[in-house]
C-alpha positions as CSV (number, residue, x, y, z in Angstrom):
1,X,16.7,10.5,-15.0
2,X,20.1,9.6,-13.4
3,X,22.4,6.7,-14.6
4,X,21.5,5.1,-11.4
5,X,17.4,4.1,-12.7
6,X,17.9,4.2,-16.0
7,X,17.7,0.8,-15.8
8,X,14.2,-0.1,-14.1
9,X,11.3,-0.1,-15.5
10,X,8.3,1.8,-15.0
11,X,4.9,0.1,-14.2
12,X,2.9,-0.5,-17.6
13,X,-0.3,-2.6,-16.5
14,X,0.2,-4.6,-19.5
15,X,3.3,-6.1,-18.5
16,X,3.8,-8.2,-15.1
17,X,5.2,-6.1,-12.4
18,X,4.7,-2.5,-10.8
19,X,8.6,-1.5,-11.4
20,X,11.7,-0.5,-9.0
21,X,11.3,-0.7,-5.7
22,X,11.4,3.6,-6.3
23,X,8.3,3.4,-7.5
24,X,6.7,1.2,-5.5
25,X,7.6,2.7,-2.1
26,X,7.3,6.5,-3.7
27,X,3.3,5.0,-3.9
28,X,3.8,4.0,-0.1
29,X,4.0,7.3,0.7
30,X,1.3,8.9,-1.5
31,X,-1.7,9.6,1.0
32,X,-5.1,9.3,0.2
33,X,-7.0,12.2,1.9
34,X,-9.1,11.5,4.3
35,X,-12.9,11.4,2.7
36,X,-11.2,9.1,-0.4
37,X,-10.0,6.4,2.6
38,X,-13.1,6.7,4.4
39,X,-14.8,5.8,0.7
40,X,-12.5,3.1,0.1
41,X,-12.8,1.7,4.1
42,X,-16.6,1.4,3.4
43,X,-17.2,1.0,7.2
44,X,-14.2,-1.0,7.9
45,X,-11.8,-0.5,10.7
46,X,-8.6,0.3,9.7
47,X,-7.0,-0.9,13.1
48,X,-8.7,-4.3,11.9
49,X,-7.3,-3.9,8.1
50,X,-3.9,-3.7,9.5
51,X,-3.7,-6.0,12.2
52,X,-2.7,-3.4,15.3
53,X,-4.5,-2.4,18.5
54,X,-6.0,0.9,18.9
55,X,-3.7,1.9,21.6
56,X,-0.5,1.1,18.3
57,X,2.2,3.3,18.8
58,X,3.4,5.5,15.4
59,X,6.3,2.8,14.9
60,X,4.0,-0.1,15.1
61,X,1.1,1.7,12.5
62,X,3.8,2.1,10.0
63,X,5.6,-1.6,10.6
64,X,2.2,-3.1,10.3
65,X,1.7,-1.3,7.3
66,X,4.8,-2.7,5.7
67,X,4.1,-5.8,6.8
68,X,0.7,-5.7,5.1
69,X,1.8,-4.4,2.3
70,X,4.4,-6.9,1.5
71,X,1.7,-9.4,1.9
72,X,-1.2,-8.5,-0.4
73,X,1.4,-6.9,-3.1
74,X,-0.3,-7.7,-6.7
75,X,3.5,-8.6,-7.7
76,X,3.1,-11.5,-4.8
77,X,-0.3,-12.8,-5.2
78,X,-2.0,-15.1,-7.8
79,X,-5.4,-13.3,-7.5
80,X,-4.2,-9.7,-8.9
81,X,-7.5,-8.4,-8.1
82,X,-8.0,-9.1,-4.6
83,X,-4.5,-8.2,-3.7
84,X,-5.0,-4.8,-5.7
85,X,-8.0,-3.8,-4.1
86,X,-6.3,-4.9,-0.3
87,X,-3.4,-2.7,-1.2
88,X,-6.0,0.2,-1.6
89,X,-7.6,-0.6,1.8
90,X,-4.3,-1.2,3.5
91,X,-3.2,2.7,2.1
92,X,-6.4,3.9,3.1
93,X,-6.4,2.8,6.5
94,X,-2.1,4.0,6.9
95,X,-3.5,7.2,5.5
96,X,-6.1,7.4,8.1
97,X,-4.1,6.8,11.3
98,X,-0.8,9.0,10.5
């Protein structure tokens, strides 16, 4: 590890926080395959889950995603939980339209 992160943390569930922004958009970009989303969608239309139209361009998908996923981020909600298991249906559905 470089000089430059040495000094963030690493996510450790029992501390408060998910780390440096590093690691947090490095699990942006993970993607879930496709049968894993459609398990975790359970139904659910991910145009719905992220607030777009089904005619979204590629630049609009991936700002709604953002935009999702600065709202239901564990680290900004009281209700960990909820927020944890909206981040895995907002991933799903990015995964499933790019």
């Amino acid at each position: 590890m470089n000089d430059f992160m040495s000094g963030y943390k690493k996510y450790n569930p029992e501390i408060e926080g998910y780390g440096s922004p590093f690691d947090w958009k490095r699990e942006f970009f993970k993607r879930i395959s496709p049968d894993e989303a459609t398990r975790i969608l359970n139904e659910e239309d991910p145009y719905e889950i992220l607030g777009i139209k089904r005619n979204a361009t590629r630049g609009q998908i991936r700002s709604a995603y953002y935009k999702k996923a600065m709202e239901w981020h564990p680290d900004r909600n009281p209700d960990k939980a909820l927020a944890e298991e909206m981040m895995k249906k907002i991933n799903a559905a990015y995964s499933l339209l790019t």
